[in-house]
C-alpha positions as CSV (number, residue, x, y, z in Angstrom):
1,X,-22.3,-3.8,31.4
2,X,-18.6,-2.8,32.0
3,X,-17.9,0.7,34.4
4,X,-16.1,3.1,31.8
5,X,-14.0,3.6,34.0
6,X,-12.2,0.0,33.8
7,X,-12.0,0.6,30.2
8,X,-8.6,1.7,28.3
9,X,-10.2,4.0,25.9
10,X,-10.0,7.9,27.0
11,X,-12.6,9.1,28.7
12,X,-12.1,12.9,29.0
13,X,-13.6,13.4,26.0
14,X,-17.8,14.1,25.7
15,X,-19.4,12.0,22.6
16,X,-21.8,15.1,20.8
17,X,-24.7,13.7,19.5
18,X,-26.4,15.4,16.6
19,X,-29.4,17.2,17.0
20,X,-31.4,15.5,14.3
21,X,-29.8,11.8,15.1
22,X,-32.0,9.1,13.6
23,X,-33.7,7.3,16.2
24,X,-33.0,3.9,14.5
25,X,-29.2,3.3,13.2
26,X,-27.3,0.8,11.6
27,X,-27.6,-1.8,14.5
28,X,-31.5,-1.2,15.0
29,X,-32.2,-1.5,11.7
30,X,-31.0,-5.2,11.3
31,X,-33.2,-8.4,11.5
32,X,-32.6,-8.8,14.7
33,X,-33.1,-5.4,16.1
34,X,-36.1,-5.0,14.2
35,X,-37.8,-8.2,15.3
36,X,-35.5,-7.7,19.0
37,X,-34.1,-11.2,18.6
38,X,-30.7,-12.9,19.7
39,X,-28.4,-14.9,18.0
40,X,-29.2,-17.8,20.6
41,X,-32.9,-17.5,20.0
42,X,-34.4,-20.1,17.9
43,X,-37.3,-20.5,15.0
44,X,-40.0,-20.9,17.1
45,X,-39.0,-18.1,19.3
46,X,-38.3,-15.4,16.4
47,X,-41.8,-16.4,14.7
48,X,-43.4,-15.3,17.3
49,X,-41.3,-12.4,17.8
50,X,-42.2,-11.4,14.3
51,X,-46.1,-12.0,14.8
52,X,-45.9,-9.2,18.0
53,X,-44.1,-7.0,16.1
54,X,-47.1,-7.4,13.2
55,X,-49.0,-4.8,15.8
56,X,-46.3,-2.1,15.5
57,X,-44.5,-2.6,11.7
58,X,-45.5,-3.1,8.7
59,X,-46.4,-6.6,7.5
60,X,-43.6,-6.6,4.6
61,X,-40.8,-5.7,7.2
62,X,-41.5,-8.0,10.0
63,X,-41.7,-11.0,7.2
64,X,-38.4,-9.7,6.1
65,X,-37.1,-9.8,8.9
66,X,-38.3,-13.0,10.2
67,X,-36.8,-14.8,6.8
68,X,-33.5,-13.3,6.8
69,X,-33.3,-14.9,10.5
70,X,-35.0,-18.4,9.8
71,X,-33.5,-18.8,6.0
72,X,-29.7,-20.2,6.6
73,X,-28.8,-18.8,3.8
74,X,-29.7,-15.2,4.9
75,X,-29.1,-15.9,8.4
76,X,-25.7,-14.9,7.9
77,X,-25.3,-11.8,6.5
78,X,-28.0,-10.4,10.0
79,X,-25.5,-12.3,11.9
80,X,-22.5,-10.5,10.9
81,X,-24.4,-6.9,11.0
82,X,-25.8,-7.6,14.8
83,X,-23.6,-8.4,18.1
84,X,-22.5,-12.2,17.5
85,X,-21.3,-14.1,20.7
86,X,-22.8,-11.4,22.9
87,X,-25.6,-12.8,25.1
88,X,-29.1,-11.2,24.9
89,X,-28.5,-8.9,27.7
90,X,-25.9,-7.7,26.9
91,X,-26.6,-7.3,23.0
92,X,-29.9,-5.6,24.6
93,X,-28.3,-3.2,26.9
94,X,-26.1,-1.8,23.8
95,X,-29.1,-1.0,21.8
96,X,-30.5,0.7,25.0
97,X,-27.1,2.9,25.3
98,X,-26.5,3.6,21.9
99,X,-29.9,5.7,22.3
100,X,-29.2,6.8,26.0
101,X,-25.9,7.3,26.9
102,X,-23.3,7.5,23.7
103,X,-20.8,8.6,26.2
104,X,-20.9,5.2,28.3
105,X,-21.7,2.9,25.2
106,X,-18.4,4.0,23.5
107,X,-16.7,3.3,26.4
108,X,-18.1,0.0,27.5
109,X,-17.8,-1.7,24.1
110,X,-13.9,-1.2,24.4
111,X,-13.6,-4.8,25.4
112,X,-15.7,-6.7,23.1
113,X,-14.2,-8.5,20.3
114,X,-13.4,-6.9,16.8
115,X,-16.4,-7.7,14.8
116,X,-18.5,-6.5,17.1
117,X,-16.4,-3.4,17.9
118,X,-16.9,-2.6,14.7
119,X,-20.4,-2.9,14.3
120,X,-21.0,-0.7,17.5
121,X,-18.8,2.0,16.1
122,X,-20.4,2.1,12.7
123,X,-23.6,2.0,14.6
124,X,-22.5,5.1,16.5
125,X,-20.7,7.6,13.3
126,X,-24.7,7.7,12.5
127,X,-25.2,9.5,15.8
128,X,-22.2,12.3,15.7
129,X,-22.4,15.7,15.8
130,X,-20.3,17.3,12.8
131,X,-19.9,19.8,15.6
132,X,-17.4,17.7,17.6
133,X,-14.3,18.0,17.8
134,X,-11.9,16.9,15.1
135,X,-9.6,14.9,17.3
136,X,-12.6,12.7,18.8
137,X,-13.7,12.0,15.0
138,X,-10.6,11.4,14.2
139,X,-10.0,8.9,17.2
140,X,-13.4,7.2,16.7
141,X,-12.6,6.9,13.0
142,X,-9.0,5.2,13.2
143,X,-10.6,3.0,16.5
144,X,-12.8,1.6,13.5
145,X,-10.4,0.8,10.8
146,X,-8.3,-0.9,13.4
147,X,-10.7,-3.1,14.9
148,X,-11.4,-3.9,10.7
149,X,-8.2,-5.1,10.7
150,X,-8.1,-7.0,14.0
151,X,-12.0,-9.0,12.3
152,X,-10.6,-13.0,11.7
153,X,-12.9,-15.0,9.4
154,X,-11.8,-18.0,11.1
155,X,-12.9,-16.5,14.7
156,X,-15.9,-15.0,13.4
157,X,-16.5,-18.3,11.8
158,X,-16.1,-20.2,15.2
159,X,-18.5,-17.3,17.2
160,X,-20.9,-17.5,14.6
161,X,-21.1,-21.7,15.2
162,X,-21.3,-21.9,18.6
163,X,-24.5,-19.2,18.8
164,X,-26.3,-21.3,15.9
165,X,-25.5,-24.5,17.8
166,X,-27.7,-22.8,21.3
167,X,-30.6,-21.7,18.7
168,X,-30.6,-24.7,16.8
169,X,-29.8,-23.9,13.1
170,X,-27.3,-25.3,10.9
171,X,-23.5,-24.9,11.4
172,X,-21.6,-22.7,8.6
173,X,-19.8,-25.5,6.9
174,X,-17.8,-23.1,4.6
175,X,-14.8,-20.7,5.8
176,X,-15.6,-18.7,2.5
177,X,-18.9,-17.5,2.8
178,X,-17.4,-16.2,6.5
179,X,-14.9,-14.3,4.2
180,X,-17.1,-12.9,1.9
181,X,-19.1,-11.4,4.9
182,X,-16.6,-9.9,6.2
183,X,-15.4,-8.2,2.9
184,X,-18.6,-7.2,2.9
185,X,-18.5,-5.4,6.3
186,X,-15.2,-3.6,5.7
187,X,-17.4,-2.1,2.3
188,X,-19.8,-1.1,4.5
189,X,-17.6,0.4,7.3
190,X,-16.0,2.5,4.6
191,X,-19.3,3.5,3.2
192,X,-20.6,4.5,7.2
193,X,-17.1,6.3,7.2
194,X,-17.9,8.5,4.1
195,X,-21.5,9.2,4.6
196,X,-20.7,10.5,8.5
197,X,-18.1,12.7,6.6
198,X,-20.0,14.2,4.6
199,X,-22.4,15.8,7.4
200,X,-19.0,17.8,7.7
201,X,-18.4,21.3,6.6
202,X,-15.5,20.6,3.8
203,X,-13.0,22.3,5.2
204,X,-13.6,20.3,8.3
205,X,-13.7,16.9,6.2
206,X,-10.3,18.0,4.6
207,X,-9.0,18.4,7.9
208,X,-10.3,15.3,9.2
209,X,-9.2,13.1,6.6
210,X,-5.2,14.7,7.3
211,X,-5.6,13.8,10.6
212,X,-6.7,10.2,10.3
213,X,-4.2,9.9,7.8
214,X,-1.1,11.2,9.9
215,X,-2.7,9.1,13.0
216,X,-3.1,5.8,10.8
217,X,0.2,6.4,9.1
218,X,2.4,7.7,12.2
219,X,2.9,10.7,10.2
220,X,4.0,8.4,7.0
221,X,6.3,6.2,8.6
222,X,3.6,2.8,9.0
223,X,1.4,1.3,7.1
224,X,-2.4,2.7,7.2
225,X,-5.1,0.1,8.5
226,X,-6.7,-1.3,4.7
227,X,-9.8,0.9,5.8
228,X,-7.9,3.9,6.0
229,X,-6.3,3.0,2.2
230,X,-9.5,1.8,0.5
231,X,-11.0,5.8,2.6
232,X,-8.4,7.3,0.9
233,X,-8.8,5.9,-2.6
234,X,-12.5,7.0,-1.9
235,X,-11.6,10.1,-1.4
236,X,-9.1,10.4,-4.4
237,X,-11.9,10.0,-6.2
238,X,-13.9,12.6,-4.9
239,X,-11.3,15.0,-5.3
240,X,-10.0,14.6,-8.3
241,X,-12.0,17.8,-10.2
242,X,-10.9,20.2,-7.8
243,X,-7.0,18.8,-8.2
244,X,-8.0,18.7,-12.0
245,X,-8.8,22.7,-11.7
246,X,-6.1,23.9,-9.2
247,X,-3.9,21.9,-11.6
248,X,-5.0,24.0,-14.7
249,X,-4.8,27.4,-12.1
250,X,-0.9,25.8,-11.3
251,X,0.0,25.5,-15.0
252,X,-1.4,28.8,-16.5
253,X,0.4,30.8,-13.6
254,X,3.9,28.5,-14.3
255,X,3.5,29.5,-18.5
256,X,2.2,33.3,-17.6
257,X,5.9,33.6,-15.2
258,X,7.8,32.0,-17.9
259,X,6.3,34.2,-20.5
260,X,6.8,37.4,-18.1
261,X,10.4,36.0,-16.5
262,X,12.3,38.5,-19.0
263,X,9.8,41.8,-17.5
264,X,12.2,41.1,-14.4
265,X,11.9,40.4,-10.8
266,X,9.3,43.0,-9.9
267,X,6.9,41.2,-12.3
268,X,7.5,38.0,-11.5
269,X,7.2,38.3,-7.6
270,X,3.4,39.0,-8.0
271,X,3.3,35.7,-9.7
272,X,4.8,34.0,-7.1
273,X,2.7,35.0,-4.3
274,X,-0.3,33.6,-6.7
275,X,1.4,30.3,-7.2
276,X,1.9,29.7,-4.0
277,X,-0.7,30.3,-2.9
278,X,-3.3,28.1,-5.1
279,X,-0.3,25.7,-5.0
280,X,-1.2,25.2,-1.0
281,X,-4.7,25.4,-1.2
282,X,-3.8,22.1,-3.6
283,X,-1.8,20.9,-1.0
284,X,-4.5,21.0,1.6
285,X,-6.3,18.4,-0.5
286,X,-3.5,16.5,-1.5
287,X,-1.5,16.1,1.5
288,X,-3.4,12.9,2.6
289,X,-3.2,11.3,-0.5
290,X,0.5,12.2,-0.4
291,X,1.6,10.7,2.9
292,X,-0.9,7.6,2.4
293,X,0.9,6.7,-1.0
294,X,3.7,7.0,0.1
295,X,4.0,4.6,3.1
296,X,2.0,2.4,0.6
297,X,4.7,3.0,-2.0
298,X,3.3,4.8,-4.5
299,X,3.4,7.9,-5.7
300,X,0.6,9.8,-6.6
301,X,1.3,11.0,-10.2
302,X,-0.7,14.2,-10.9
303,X,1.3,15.6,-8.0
304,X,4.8,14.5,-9.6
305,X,3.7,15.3,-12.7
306,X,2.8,19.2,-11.4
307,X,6.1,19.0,-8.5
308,X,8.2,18.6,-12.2
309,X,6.3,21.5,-14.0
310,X,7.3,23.9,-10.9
311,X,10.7,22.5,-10.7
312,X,11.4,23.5,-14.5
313,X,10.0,26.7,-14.0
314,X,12.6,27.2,-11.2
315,X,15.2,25.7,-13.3
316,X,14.1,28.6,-16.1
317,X,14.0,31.1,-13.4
318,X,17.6,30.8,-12.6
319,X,19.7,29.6,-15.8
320,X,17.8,32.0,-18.2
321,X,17.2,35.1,-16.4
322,X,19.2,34.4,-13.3
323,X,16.6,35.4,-10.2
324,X,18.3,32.9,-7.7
325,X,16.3,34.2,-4.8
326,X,12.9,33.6,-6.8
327,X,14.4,30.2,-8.0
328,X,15.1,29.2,-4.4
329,X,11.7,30.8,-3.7
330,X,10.3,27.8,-6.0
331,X,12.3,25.0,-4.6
332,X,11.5,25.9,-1.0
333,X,8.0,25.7,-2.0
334,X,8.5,22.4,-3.3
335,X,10.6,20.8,-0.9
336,X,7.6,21.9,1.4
337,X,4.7,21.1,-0.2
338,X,6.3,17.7,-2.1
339,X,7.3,16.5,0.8
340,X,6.2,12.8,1.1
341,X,6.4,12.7,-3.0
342,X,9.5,9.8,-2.9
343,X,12.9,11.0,-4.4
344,X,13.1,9.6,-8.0
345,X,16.0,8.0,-8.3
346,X,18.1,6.0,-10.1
347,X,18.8,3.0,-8.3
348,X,20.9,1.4,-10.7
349,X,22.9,3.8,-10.9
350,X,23.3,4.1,-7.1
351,X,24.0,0.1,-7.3
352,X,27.1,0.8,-10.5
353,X,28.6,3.8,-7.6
354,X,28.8,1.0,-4.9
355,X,30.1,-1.6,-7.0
356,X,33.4,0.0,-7.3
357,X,33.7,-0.9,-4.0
358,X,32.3,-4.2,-3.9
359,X,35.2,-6.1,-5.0
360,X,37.6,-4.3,-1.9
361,X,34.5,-5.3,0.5
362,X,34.1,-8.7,-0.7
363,X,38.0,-9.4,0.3
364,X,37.7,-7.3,3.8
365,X,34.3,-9.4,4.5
366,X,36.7,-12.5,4.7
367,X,38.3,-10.9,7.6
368,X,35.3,-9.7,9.0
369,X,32.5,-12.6,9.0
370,X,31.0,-10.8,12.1
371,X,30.2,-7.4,10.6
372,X,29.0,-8.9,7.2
373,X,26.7,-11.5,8.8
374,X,25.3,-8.1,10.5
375,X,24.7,-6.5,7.2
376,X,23.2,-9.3,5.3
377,X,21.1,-10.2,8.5
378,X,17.1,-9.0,8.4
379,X,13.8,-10.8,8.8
380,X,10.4,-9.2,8.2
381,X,7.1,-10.5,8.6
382,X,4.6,-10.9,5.3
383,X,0.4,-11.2,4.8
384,X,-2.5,-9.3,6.8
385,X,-4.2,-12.0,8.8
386,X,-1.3,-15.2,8.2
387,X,1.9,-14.3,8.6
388,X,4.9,-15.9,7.4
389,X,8.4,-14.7,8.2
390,X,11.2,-13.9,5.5
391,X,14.8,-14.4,7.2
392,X,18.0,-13.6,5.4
393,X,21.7,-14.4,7.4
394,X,24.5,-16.7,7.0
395,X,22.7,-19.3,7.5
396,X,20.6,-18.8,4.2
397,X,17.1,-17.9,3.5
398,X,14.6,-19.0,5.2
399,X,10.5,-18.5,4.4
400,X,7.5,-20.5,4.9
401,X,9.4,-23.2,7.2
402,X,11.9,-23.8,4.0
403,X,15.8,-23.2,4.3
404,X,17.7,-22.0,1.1
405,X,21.2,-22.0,2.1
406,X,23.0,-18.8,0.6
407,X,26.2,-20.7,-1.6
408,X,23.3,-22.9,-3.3
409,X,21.4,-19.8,-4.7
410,X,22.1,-19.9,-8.5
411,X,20.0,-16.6,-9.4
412,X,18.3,-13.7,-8.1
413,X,15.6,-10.9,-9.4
414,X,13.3,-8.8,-8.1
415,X,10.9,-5.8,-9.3
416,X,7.8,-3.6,-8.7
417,X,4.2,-3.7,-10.3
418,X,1.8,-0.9,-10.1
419,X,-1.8,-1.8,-10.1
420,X,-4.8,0.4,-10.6
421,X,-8.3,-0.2,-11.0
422,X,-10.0,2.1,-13.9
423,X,-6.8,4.6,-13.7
424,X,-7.3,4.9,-9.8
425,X,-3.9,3.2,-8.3
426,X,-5.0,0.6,-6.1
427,X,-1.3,-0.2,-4.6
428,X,2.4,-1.2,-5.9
429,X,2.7,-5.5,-5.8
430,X,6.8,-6.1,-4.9
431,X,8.2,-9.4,-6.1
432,X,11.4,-10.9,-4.5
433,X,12.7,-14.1,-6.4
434,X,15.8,-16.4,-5.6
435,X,16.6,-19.7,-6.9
436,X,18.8,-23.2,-6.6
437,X,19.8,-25.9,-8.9
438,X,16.5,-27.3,-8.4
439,X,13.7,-24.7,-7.0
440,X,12.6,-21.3,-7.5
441,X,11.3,-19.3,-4.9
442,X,9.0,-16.2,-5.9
443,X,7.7,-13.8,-2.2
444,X,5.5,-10.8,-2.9
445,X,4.6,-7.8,-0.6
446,X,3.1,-4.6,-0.9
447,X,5.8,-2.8,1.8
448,X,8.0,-1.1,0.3
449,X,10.3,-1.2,3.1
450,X,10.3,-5.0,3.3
451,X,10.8,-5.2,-0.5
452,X,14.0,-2.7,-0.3
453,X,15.7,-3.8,3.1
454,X,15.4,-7.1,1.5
455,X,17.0,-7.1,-1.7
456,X,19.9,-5.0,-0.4
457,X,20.8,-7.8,1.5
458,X,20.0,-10.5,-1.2
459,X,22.3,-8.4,-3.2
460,X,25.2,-8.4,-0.5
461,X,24.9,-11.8,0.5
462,X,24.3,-13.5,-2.9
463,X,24.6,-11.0,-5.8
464,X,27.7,-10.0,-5.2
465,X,28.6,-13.9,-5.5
466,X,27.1,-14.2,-8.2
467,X,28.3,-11.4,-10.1
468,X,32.2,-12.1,-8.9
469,X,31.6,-15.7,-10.2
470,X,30.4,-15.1,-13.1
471,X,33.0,-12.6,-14.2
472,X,36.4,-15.3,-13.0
473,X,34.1,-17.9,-15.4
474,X,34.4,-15.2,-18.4
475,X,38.2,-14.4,-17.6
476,X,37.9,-18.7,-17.6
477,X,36.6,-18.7,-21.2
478,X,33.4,-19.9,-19.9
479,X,30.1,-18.5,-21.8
480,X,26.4,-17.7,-20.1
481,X,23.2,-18.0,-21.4
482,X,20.6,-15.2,-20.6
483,X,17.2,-16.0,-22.5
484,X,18.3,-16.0,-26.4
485,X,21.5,-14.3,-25.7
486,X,25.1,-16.2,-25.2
487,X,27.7,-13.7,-23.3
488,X,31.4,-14.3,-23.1
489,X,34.1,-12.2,-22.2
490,X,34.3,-10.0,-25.3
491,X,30.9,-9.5,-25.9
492,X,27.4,-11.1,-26.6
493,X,25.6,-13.4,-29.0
494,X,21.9,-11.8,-30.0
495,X,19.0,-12.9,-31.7
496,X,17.2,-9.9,-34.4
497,X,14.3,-10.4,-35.2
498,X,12.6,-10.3,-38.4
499,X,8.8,-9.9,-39.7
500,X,9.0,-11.9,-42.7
501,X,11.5,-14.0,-42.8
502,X,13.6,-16.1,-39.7
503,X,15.3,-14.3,-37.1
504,X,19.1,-14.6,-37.1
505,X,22.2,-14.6,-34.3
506,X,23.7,-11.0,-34.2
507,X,27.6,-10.9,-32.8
508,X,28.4,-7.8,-31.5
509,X,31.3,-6.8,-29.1
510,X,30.8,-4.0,-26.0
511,X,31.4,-1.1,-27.8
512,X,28.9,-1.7,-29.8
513,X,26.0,-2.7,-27.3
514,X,23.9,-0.2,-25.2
515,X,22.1,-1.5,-21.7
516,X,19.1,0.5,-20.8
517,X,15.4,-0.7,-18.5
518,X,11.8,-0.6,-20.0
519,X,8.8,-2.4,-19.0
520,X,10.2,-4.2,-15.5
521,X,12.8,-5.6,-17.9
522,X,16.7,-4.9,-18.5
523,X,17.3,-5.1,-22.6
524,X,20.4,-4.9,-24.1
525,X,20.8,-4.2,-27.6
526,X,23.5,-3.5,-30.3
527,X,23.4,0.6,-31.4
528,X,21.6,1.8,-34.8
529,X,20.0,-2.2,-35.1
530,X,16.5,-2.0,-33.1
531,X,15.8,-5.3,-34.2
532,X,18.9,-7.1,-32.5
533,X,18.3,-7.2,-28.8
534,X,17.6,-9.0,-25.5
535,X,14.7,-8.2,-22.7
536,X,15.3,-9.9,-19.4
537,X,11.8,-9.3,-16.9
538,X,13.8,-7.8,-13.6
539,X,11.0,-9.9,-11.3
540,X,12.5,-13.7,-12.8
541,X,14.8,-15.3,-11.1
542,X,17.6,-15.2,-14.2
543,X,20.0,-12.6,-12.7
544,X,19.1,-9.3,-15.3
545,X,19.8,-7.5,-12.3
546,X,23.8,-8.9,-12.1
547,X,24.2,-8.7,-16.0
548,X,22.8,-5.2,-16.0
549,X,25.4,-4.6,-13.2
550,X,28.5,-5.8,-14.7
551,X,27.8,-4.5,-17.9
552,X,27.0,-0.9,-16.7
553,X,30.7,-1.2,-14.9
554,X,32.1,-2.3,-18.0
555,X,30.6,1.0,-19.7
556,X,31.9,2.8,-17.4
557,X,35.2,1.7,-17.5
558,X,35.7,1.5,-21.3
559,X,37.3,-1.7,-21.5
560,X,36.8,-4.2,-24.1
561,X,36.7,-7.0,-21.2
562,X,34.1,-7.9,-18.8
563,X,35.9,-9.5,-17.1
564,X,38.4,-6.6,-16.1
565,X,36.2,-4.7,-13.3
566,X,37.7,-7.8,-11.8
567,X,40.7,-6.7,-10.0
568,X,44.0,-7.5,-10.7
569,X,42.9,-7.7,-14.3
């Protein structure tokens, strides 16, 4: 065994055992600990390890045991819930410590491989005291759903091989059933995870589960190991009646200070102090779910929901009865509490500011190749265990080993899907797509920051192309096709639709069209006719965002000509 001492892992800290440990955990309590077996040993040898151990188990556990090792099909499952690729003494000796000496077993299995880091971790959380310190269960914790991460099917797959190829059974012939396995193990980390946890006083737990949090997180600015997500959804879960009756205790104190705003200041004080302070005893709950959404990029929506309830209430405080202090009172309480809640806004909007200036950019950019090639230039890498890069720069775009070259895109789109699983949100899905005269290319990622670094340079170094081109074909007389819709320069051609009898083309100039988003699509739609409209889905590669773009410019600029943002028109 490895001296602690050569390890990396910190060793200052003392590993507190529980009083009533169980003498048998996780690792004991597989095939081969039971029957004290190897990976390398083979059927002869574990027959006759299960008849000795006939004299001190019971007769259905040692057969058990002695099938889920001989039986390939079984075989697996023990393999990936023992040691693999560890030889028997060293397997042995871990089994020994775990019992003996937790504070040199943590340290010594710093240099074994993921898998088995793993196991010997979740082996251990069986063992801790809930009296330990926060920051060691913390750091034992995150240490586990990062060596989750680190687990590769395909090396576990390889391991797994060359033991069964010393003991004699059949080679795994499927990746797959590797994969499943070790889906499988991540469930049962996150399960180990929980049930340690819950041997915690729940204030500690609440603690604990804000410190892994922060630590996974960086304090929201990374990604969280998928352990740490799939913990937190757990624990969403878990929490949800308490946030369900703090919620209630938020919103009969907001309607009892609007009710009592006009007594005066001296009433609604008192009400204050009560807000705030069951609206931090929510945030001690909520905070982790708040920082972990957030860096996943989503929000979590009982929180914004309540954030906008206080907000109005602060809003009321102020415009009808005109308590500033209070009303900054509520918004400092907000900003504080709502803190890694994202800012809604209004991206479009933001997009319709900068393209007044997109026009006087586009002409300085020719004099400045150097600084726009900086701005359009990025390149992120996407997936969990394969990683392909996504580049963006003059050159064109580049992803899975395929070059797009930036004056051959023809259209762009992009756009966000939520996803839950039975109202829980599991995660927001980002879709990126860009095409040519003769492909279409779709990416998607669930960072955030990938998904919005990109597209504002997919914006700069093709949209802005695009939407200048398309506007010198409309001065042209040219017309464009989007879906059903024809556009030209005074206006647009749409299709309204009828129940019961055929749909018929609708000619209608801007002044009498509206633009507006719904459902991850951009419609636009002539006023006081419902039926006459157009939906384009934002994530297809048919440029809704450009036309939603120019047209909001052309709102804002009254004229009866799109193509006059244009200048010198």
């Amino acid at each position: 065994m490895p001296n602690p001492s050569d390890t990396e892992r910190p060793r200052e800290r003392k590993v507190k055992v529980r009083a009533d440990a169980p003498s048998l955990t996780a690792l004991h309590r597989t095939a081969f600990g039971i029957l004290g077996a190897t990976t390398r040993d083979n059927r002869r040898r574990i027959v006759e390890l299960a008849e000795d151990k006939h004299l001190s188990l019971d007769t259905e556990t040692c057969t058990k045991a002695r099938s889920d090792l001989t039986n390939p099909r079984n075989r697996l499952a023990a393999e990936m819930a023992w040691l693999p690729g560890l030889s028997p003494k060293r397997a042995n000796a871990y089994c020994v410590l775990l019992n003996q000496d937790i504070d040199y077993f943590m340290n010594s299995a710093g240099e074994e491989g993921p898998l088995v880091r793993a196991n010997l971790i979740a082996a251990a959380l069986e063992l801790f005291d809930p009296e330990m310190g926060a920051d060691d269960w913390a750091n034992w914790i995150l240490e586990l759903a990062l060596e989750a991460d680190k687990i590769d099917p395909a090396d576990v797959f390889r391991t797994i091989n060359e033991d069964r190829a010393v003991a004699g059974f059949p080679e795994i012939q499927s990746l797959n059933a590797v994969e499943e396995e070790v889906s499988s193990r991540r469930r049962y980390y996150k399960d180990t995870i929980k049930d340690a946890m819950d041997r915690l006083p729940t204030a500690k737990m609440i603690h604990l589960i804000k410190d892994v949090v922060e630590a996974a997180t960086a304090s929201g600015t990374e990604p969280a190991p998928m352990l740490i997500d799939e913990l937190i959804d757990s624990f969403e879960a878990g929490v949800r009646p308490f946030l369900d009756r703090e919620a209630d205790n938020v919103r009969k104190l907001v309607k009892t200070t609007h009710d009592s705003a006009a007594r005066g200041e001296r009433v609604v004080k008192p009400l204050l102090d009560k807000l705030e302070q069951v609206v931090r005893n929510w945030d001690k709950v909520a905070k982790p779910l708040h920082i972990n959404m957030n860096v996943r990029g989503i929000e979590h929506e009982q929180s914004k929901a309540l954030a906008y309830e206080i907000r109005n209430l602060g809003i009321d405080l102020y415009n009808k009865h005109r308590m500033l202090e209070q009303a900054q009172r509520v918004t400092n309480l907000l900003q504080e509490v709502f803190s890694e809640l994202p800012e809604v806004a209004d991206r479009l909007e933001e997009d319709a500011k900068a393209i007044d200036n997109i026009f006087e950019e586009r002409e300085q950019a020719k004099h400045q190749t150097e600084q726009w090639a900086k701005e359009i230039t990025y390149e992120a890498q996407i997936g969990l265990v394969f990683k392909d890069t996504l580049r963006i720069s003059p050159n064109g775009i580049e992803w899975k080993g395929v070059r797009c070259s930036l004056e051959s895109i023809t259209g762009v789109g992009w756009g966000a899907t939520r996803n839950s699983v039975n109202g829980i949100p599991t995660g927001t899905d980002y879709f990126i797509s860009f095409c040519d005269s003769r492909n279409v290319t779709r990416i998607q990622t669930s960072r955030e920051q990938v998904f919005s670094s990109f597209t504002d340079k997919l914006w700069k170094a093709a949209g802005v192309r695009l939407l200048t081109e398309m506007l010198e074909g409309l001065r042209a007389g040219k017309r464009y096709q989007f879906g059903d819709a024809i556009l030209d320069d005074l206006g647009m051609e749409l299709t309204k639709r009828h129940t019961f009898r055929a749909n018929e083309k609708v000619r209608a100039n801007w002044s009498q069209l509206q633009v507006w988003s719904a459902d991850g699509s951009c419609y636009v739609g002539v006023k006081n006719d419902k039926g006459a409209y157009l939906a384009l889905p934002y994530q297809a590669a048919n440029n809704a965002h450009v036309l939603e773009a120019a047209i909001r410019m052309i709102f804002k600029n009254g004229s009866d000509r799109l193509s006059s943002i244009l200048k010198g028109s």
